[in-house]
MISEDO-175118 format. One record per residue (C-alpha): residue number from 1; y, x, z. Coordinates in pm, whole numbers, plus 50000, padded with zeros to 5 digits. Layout:
+-----+-------+-------+-------+
| num |    c2 |    c1 |    c3 |
+-----+-------+-------+-------+
| NUM |     Y |     X |     Z |
...
+-----+-------+-------+-------+
***
This chain:
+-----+-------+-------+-------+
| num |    c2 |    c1 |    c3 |
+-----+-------+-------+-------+
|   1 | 51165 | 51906 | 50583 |
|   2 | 51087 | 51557 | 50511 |
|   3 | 50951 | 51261 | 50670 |
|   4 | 50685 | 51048 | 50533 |
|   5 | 50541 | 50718 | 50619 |
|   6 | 50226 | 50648 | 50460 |
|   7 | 50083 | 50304 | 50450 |
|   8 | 49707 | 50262 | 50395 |
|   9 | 49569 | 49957 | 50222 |
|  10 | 49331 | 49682 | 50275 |
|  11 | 48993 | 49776 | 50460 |
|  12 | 49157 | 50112 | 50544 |
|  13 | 49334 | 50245 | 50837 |
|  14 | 49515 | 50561 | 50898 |
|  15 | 49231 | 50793 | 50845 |
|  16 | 49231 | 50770 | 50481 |
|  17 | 49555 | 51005 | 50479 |
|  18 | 49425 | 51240 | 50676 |
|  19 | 49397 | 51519 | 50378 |
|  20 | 49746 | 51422 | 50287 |
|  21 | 49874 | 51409 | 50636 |
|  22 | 49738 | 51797 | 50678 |
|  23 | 49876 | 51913 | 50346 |
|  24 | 50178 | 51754 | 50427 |
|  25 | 50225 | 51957 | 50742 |
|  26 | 50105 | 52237 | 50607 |
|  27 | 50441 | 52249 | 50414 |
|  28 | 50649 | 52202 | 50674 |
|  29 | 50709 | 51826 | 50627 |
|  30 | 50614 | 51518 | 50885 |
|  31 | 50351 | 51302 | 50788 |
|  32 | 50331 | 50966 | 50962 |
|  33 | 49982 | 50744 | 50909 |
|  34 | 50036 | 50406 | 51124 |
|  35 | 49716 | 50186 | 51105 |
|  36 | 49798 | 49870 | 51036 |
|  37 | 49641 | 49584 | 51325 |
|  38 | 49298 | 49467 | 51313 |
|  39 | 49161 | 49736 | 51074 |
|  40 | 49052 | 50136 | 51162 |
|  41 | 49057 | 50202 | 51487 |
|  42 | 49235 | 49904 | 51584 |
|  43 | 48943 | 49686 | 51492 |
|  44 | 48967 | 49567 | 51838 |
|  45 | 49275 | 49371 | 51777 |
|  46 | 49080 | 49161 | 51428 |
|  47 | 49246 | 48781 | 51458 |
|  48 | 49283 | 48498 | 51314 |
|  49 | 49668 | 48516 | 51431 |
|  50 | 49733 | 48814 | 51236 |
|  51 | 49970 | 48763 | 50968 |
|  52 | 50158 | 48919 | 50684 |
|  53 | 50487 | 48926 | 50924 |
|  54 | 50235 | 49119 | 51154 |
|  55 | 50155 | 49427 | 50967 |
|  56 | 50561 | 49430 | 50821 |
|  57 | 50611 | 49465 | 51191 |
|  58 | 50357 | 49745 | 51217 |
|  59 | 50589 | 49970 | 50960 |
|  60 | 50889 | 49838 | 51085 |
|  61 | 50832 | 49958 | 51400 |
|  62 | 50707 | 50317 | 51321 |
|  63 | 51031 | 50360 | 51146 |
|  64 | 51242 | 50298 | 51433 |
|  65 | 50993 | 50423 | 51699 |
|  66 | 51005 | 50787 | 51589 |
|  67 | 51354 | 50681 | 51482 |
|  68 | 51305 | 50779 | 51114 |
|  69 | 51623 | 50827 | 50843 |
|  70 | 51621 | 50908 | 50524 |
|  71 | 51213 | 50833 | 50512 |
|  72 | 50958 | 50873 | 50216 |
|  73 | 50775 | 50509 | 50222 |
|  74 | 50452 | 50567 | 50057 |
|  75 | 50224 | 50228 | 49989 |
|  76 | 49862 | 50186 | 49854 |
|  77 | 49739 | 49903 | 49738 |
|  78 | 49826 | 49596 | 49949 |
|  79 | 50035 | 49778 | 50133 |
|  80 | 50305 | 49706 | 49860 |
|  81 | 50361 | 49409 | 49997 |
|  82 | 50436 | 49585 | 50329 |
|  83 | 50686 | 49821 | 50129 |
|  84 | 50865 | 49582 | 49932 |
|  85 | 50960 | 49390 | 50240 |
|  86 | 51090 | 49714 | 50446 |
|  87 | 51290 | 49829 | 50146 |
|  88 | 51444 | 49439 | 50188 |
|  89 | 51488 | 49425 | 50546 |
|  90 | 51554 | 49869 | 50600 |
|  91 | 51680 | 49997 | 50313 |
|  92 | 51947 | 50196 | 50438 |
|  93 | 51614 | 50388 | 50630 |
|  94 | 51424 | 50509 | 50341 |
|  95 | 51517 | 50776 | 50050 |
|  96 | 51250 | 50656 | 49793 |
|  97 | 50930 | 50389 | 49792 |
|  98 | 50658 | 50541 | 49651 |
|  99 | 50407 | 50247 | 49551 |
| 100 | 50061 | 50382 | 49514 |
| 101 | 49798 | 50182 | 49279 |
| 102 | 49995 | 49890 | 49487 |
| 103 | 50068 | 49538 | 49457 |
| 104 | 50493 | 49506 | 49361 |
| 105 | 50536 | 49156 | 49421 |
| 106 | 50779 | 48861 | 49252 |
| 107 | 50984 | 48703 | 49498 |
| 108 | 50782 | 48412 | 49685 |
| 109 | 50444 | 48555 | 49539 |
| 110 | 50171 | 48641 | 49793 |
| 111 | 49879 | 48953 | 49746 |
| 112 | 49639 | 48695 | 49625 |
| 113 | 49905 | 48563 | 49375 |
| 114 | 49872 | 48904 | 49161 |
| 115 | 49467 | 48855 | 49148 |
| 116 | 49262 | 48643 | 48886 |
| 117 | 49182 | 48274 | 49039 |
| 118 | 48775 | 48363 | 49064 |
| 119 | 48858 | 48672 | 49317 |
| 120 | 49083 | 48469 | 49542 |
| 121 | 48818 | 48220 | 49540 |
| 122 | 48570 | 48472 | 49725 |
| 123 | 48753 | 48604 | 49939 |
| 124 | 48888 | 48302 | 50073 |
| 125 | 48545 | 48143 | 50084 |
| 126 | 48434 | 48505 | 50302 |
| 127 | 48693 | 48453 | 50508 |
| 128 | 48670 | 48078 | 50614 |
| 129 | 48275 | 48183 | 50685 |
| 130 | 48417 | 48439 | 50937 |
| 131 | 48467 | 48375 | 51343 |
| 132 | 48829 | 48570 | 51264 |
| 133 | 48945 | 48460 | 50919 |
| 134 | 48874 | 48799 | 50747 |
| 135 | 48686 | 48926 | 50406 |
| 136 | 48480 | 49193 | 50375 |
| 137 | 48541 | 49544 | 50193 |
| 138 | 48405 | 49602 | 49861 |
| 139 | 48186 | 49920 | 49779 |
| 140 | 48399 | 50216 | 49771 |
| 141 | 48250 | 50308 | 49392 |
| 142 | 48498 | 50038 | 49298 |
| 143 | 48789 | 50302 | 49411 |
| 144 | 48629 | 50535 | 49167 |
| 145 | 48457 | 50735 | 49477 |
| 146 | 48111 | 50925 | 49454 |
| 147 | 47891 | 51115 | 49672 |
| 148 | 48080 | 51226 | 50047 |
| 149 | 48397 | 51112 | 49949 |
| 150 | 48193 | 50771 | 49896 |
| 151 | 48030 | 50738 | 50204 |
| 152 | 48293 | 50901 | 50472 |
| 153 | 48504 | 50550 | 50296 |
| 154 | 48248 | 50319 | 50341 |
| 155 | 48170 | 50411 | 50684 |
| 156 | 48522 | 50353 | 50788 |
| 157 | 48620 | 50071 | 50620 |
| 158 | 48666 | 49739 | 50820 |
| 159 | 48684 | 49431 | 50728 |
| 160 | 49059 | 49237 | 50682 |
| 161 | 49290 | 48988 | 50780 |
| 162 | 49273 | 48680 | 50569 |
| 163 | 49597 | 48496 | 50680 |
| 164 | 49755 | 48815 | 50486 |
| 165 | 49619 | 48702 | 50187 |
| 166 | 49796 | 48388 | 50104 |
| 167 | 50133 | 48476 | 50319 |
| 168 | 50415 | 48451 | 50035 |
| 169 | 50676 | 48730 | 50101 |
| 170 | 51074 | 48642 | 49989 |
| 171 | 51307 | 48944 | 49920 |
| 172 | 51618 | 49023 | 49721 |
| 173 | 51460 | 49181 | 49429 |
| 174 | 51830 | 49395 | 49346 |
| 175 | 51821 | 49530 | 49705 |
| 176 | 51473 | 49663 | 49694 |
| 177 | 51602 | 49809 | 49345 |
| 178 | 51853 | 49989 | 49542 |
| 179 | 51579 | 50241 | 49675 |
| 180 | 51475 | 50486 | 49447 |
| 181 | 51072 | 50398 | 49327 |
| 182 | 50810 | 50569 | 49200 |
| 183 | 50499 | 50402 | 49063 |
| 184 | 50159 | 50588 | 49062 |
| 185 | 49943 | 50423 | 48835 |
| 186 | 49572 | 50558 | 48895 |
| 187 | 49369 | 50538 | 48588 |
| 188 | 49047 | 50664 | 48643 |
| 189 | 48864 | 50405 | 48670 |
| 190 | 49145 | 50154 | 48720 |
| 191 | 49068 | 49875 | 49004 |
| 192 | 49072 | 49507 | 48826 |
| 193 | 49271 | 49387 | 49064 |
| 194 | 49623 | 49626 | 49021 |
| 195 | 49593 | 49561 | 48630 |
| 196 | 49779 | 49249 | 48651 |
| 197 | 50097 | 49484 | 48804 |
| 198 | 50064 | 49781 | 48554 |
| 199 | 50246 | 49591 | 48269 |
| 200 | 50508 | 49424 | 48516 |
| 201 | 50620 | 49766 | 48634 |
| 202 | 50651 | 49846 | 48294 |
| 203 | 50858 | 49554 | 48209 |
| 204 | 51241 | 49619 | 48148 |
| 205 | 51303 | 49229 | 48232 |
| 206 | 51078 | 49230 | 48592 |
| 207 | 51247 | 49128 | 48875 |
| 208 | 51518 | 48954 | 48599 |
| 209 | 51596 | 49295 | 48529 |
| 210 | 51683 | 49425 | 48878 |
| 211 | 51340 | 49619 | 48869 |
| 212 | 51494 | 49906 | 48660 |
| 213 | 51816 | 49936 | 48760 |
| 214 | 51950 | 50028 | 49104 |
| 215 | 51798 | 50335 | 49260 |
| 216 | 51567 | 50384 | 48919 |
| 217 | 51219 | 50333 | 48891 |
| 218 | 50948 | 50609 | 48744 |
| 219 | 50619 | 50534 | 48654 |
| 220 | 50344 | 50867 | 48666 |
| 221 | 50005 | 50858 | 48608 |
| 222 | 49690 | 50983 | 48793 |
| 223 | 49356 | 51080 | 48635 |
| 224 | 49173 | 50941 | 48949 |
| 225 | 49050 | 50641 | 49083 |
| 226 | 49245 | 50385 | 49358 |
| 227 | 49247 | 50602 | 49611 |
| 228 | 49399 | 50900 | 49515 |
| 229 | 49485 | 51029 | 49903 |
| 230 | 49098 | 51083 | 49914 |
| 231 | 49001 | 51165 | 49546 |
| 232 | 49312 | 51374 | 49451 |
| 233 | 49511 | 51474 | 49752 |
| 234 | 49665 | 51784 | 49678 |
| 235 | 49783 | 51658 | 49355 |
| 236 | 49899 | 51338 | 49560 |
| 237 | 50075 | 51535 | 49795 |
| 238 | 50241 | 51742 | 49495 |
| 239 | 50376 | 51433 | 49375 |
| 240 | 50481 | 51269 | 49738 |
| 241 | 50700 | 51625 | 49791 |
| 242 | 50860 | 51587 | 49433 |
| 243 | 50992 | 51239 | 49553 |
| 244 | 51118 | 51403 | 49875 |
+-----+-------+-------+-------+
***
């Protein structure tokens, strides 16, 4: 039995893992599926105040809530951010970092660092238009969705924090190393916005070499589109166990 924490990304809350969550269980293993504040169902919470250190906090304090060892960190998308941090601040907690189509950050970068000057542009001008300093989701076809799987996302989405966005996270690259990684890189369609981390993760001299060292990094790829817990769970799940 193993326990998993598994971070959605931006515009999503916990719901998005709910396939994976049941799969999960059905195995035998624990599935935990925080949602992160101001998005999902705690939409209520949407401010201005929130922050990167905010939604850290959010994982942080799952971990030691259900007072978790030995814990399989998964992290979509922006959520990386989230991951990278906890492997810096909790590493002795978790047993492997799985980042999922996710943002794997240089030291002192922010999310919007990784993304091409004309995106950060919009969503910073959506979110200074905004009462609460947030952007709005894209279309879920942009995930490679279709059809139900489509519309049960775009229902659900919310929009999300913007003081996230520009929030530059510092870590100790060689201590994140230290927990064993896995990189799912989803391929089909790939989202515009990840290709700028595909090559670093495939870089023997990211993270001044720390990136492939320590715990060991592995790199697998999915036929499926950027979010795989809703497009592909069972094979997601098959690969979540294997890190386990």
């Amino acid at each position: 039995m193993a326990d998993f924490v598994l971070v959605h990304g931006a515009w999503h809350g916990g719901w998005c893992w709910r396939r994976v969550v049941a799969a999960l269980q059905a195995q035998g293993h624990r599935g935990f599926a925080p949602t992160l504040t101001g998005v999902g169902e705690r939409v209520h919470l949407m401010s201005s105040l929130i922050t990167l250190e905010t939604h850290i906090a959010d994982v942080a304090n799952v971990i030691e809530a259900e007072e978790l060892q030995q814990v399989v960190l998964v992290v979509h998308s922006y959520a990386g951010m989230l991951g990278t941090a906890i492997a810096d601040r909790m590493p002795q907690r978790l047993k492997h970092l799985v980042y999922v189509d996710a943002v794997v950050p240089r030291p002192g970068e922010s999310w919007g660092s990784t993304h091409s000057s004309a995106v950060r542009e919009l969503r910073l001008a959506a979110a200074q238009q905004s009462p609460d300093y947030s952007f709005p989701p894209p279309d879920p076809s942009v995930f490679g969705l279709a059809a139900e799987d489509h519309d049960w996302v775009r229902r659900r989405q919310t929009p999300h924090p913007g003081h996230t966005y520009q929030a530059p996270l510092q870590f100790d690259p060689r201590r994140v190393a230290g927990v064993p990684r896995t990189f799912i890189d989803c391929v089909k369609p790939r989202l515009g916005t990840i290709d700028s981390i595909r090559p670093r993760v495939r870089d023997g001299n990211f993270w001044d070499g720390a990136w492939t060292g320590g715990g060991g990094i592995r790199i697998v790829e999915m036929q499926t589109g950027h979010d795989p817990m809703v497009s592909a769970p069972e094979e997601l799940t098959r690969l979540l166990v294997g890190c386990a």
